[in-house]
Wavefront OBJ file of the C-alpha trace (Angstrom):
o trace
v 68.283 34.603 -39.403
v 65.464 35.529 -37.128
v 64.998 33.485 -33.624
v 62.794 31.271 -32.155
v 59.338 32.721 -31.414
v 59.006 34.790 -28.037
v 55.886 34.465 -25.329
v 54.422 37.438 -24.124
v 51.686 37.076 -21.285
v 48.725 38.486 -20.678
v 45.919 38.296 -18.276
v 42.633 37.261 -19.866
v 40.818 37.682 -16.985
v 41.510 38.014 -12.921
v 43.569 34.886 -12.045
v 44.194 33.165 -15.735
v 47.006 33.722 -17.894
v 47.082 33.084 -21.440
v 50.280 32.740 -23.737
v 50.137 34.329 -26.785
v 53.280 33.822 -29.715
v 55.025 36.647 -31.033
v 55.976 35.298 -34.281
v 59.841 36.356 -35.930
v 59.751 34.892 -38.866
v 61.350 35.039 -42.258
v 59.684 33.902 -45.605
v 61.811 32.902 -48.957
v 60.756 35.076 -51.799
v 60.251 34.363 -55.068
v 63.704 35.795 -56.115
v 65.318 33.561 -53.375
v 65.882 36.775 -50.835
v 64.899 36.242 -46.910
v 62.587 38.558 -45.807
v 62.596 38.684 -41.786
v 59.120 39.576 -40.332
v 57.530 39.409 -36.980
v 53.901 39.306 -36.453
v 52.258 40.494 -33.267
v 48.318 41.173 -31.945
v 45.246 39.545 -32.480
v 45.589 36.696 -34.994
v 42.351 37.385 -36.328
v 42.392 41.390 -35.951
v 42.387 43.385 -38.741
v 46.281 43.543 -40.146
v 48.448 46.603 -40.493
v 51.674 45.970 -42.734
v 54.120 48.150 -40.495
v 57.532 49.246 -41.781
v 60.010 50.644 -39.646
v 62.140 53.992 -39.810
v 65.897 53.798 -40.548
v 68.285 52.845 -39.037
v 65.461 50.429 -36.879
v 64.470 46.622 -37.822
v 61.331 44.338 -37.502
v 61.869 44.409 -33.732
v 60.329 47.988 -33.407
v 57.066 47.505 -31.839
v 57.767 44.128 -30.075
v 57.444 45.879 -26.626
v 53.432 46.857 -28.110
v 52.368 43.205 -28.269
v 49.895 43.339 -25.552
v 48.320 46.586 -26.559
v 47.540 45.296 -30.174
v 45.934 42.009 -28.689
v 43.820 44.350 -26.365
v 42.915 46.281 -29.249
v 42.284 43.536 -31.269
v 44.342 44.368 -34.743
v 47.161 42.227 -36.017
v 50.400 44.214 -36.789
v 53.003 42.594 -39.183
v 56.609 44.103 -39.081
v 58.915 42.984 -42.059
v 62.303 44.107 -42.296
v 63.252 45.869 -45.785
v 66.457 44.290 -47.914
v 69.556 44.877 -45.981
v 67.966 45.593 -42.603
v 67.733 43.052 -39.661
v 67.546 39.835 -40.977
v 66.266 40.387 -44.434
v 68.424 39.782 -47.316
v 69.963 42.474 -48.984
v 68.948 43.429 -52.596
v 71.295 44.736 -55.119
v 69.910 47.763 -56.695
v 66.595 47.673 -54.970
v 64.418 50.380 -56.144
v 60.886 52.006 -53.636
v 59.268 50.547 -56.206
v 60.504 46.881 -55.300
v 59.070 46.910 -51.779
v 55.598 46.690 -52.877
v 55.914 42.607 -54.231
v 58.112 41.990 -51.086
v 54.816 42.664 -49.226
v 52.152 41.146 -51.301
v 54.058 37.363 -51.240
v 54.677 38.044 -47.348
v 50.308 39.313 -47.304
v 49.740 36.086 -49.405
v 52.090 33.411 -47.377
v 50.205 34.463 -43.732
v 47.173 34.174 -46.135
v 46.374 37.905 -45.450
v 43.935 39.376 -48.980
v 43.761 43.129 -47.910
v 45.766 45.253 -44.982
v 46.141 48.631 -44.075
v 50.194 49.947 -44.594
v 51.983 52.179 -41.678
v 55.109 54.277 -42.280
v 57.263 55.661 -39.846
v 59.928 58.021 -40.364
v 62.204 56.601 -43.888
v 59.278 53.745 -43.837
v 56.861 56.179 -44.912
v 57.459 56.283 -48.754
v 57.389 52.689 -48.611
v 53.838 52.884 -47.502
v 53.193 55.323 -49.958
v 54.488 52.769 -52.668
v 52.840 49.950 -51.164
v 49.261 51.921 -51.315
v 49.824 53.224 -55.177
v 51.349 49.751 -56.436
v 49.174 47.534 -54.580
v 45.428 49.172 -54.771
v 43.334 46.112 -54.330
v 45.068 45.033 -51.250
v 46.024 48.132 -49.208
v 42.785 48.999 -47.664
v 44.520 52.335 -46.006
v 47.726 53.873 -45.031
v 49.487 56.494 -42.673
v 52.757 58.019 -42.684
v 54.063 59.075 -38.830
v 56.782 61.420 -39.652
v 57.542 60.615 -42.992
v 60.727 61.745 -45.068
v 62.860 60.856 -48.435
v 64.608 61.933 -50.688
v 62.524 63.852 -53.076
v 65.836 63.494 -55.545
v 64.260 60.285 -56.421
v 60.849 60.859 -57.189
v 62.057 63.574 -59.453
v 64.097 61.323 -61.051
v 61.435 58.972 -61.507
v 59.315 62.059 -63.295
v 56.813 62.595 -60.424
v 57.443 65.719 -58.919
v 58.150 68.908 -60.902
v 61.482 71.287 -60.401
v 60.774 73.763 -57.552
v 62.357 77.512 -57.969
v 65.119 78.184 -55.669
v 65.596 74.921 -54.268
v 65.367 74.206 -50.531
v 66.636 76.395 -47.378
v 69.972 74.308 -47.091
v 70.727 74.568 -50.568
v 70.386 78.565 -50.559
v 73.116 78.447 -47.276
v 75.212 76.436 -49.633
v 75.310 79.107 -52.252
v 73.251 77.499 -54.915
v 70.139 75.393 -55.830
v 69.720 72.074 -57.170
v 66.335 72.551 -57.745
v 65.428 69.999 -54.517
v 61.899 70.972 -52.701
l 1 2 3 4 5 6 7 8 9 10 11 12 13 14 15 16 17 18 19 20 21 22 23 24 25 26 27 28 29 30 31 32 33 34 35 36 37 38 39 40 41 42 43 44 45 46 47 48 49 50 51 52 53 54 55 56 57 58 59 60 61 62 63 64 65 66 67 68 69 70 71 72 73 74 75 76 77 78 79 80 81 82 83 84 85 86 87 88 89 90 91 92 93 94 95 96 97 98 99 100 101 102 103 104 105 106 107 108 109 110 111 112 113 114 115 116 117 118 119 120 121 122 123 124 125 126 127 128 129 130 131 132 133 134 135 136 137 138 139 140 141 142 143 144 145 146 147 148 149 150 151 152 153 154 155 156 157 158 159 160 161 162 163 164 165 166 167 168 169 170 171 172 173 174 175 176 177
């Protein structure tokens, strides 16, 4: 289970200091499951739904708190099932990420966001932006990778010819891009 909140300072202006909360969170889900968020920035900045690379956790981008205030945008961080201190979900699917954000967008009483993948977090952002059309306002992937296995599987991405460069060292193609 996440701990308590952490203060970060900042200097408002020249000789006052002003707390501000970094929130680490969790929120029940509908299914029961924990899902471990923190929130960071400008409360009433614009929100980015961040998620995190693999093997990383909520806790990415804690160290950026006082560069989001400055900038004035509000950057949520959940942890998916299994990682940090989200609950795990047996046979979780890319395509159950995209509810896990919408009930943690509704309980911080957030309508509309912009999604941010890095690294593994990017097809996640991807989902998020396809499944959830009237509330993701925009999205980025920084880096992004999967395993194209499983969007072939899922019938969205035809059968290249002669598979990728690792599979032609190996001897043989599985027909991967």
């Amino acid at each position: 289970m996440p701990g308590p909140a952490r203060k970060s300072r900042s200097r408002s202006r020249p000789g006052l200091c002003s707390v501000r909360v970094v929130l680490d969170a969790s929120v029940t889900l509908p299914d029961g499951r924990l899902l471990a968020y923190t929130d960071l920035g400008a409360s009433g900045g614009p929100v980015v739904m961040y998620f995190h690379g693999a093997p990383s956790t909520r806790l990415d981008l804690t160290s950026f708190e006082d560069a989001f205030a400055e900038r004035g945008v509000r950057v949520v961080s959940p942890d998916r099932p299994g990682y940090g201190g989200s609950s795990p979900q047996r046979g979780r699917r890319l395509e159950d990420w995209p509810p896990d954000v919408a009930a943690l967008a509704d309980h911080l009483d957030v309508e509309r966001f912009a999604v941010l993948g890095l690294s593994s977090g990017g097809p996640y952002a991807v989902a998020c932006a396809a499944l959830l059309p009237d509330r993701v306002a925009s999205a980025g992937i920084v880096a992004g990778e999967t395993d194209f296995r499983l969007a072939r599987r899922l019938g969205r991405l035809p059968r290249e010819r002669g598979g990728t460069h690792a599979d032609r060292r190996r001897g043989g193609s599985r027909g991967m891009v």
